[in-house]
N, C-alpha and C positions, 0 to 999 in steps of 0.2 A: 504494500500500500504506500499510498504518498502521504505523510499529513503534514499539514501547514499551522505552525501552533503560532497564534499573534497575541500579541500583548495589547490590553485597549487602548483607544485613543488617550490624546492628552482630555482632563477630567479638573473640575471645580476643586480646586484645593477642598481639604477634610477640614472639619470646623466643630467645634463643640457640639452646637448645636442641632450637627446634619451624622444620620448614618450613614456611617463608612459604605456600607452596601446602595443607598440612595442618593449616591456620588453623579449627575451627568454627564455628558462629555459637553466641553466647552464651544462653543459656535467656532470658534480657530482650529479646536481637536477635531469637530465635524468635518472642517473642510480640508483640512491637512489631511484626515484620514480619507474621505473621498478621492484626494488625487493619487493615495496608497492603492483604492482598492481599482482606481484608474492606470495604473501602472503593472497591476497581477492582471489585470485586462489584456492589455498590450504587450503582455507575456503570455498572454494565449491559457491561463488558468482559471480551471472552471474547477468547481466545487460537487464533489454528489450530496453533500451535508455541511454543514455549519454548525459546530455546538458552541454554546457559550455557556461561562459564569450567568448565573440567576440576577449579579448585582448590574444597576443601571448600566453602569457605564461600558460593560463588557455587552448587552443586550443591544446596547445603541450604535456599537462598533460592528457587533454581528451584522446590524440592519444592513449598515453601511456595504457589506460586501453583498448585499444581493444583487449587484451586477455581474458576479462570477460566480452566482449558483444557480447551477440546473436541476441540484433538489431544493431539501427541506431544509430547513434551521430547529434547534433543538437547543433547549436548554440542558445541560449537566454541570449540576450540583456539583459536581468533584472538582470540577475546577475554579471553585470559590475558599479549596484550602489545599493544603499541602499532600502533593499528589501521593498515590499509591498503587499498588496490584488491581484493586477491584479497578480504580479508573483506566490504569492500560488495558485490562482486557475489557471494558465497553468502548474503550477507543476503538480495537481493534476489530471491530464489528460493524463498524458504521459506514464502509465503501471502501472503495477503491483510492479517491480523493478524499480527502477530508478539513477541514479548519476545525482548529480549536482557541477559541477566544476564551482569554483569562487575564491572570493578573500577576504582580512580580511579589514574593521571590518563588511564588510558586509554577512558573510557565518556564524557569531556570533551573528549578531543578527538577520538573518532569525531562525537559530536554536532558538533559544529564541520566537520568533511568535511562531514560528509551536505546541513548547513545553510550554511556559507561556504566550502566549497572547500578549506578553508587551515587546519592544526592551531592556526595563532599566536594564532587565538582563544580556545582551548581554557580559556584563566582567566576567561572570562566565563560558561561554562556551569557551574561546580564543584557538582560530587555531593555530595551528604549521604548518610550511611548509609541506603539505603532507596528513594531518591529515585526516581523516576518521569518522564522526559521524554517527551513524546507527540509523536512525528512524523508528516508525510503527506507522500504525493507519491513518486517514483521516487526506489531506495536506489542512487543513484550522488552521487559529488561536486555539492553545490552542488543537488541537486535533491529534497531536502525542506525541509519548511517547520514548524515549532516550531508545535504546536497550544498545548502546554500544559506549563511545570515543574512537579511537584506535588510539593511537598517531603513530606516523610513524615508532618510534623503534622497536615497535611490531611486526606492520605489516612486517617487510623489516628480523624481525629474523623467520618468520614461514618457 
């Protein structure tokens, strides 16, 4: 399988007063991440699924890529904490292509399972707002392999 794990857009600073999880994306993260999911366009990627984090702003990034999916969008919960077994193996069920929209530092160190087995790596993959990592290969420990990081400036100049 291919999976695309992206990290949300940029999002309303966290405030006393607001939950963490009913965080938006900001009118600049909307359109920054628009010209991201304009750039996986123009690299010819389509989506069979889309899952995101349950919190706003992972939900409002999902929307955003529905120009490169030709299935469904789904929510999973697992990707609103710190990854595991049970989340890789529903990753690994959901197509051929896939996105996984979430959040930091849990989107760094699922890349780290998927690719070394082992979380402790997880400061070597660090997410940008926006970011794009492209994997292959079977969604269990240790058994994908890192096609491509594409940080967001890339994506947004295609």
């Amino acid at each position: 399988m291919e999976l695309f794990l992206v990290r949300h857009a940029i999002a309303v600073p966290q405030a006393e007063d607001m939950d963490d999880a009913a965080r938006p994306l900001t009118d600049e993260g909307k359109k920054r991440f628009q010209q991201i999911a304009r750039g996986l366009d123009r690299m010819g990627v389509r989506f069979d699924r889309v899952l995101h984090s349950p919190w706003t702003r992972a939900v409002e990034t999902a929307d955003l890529l529905a120009r490169v999916l030709a299935g469904e969008s789904a929510v999973e919960v697992g990707l609103a904490r710190e990854p595991d077994a049970e989340l890789i193996g529903r990753l690994a069920v959901q197509g051929e292509r896939v996105a996984a929209v979430g959040h930091e530092p849990w989107m760094s160190e699922l890349l780290a399972l998927l690719v070394t087995g082992s979380k402790t790596h997880a400061a070597r993959f660090g997410f940008k707002k926006g970011q794009v990592a492209w994997l292959t290969g079977d969604a269990k420990l240790r058994g994908m392999a890192l096609v491509a990081s594409l940080p967001p400036r890339v994506l947004r100049r295609l």
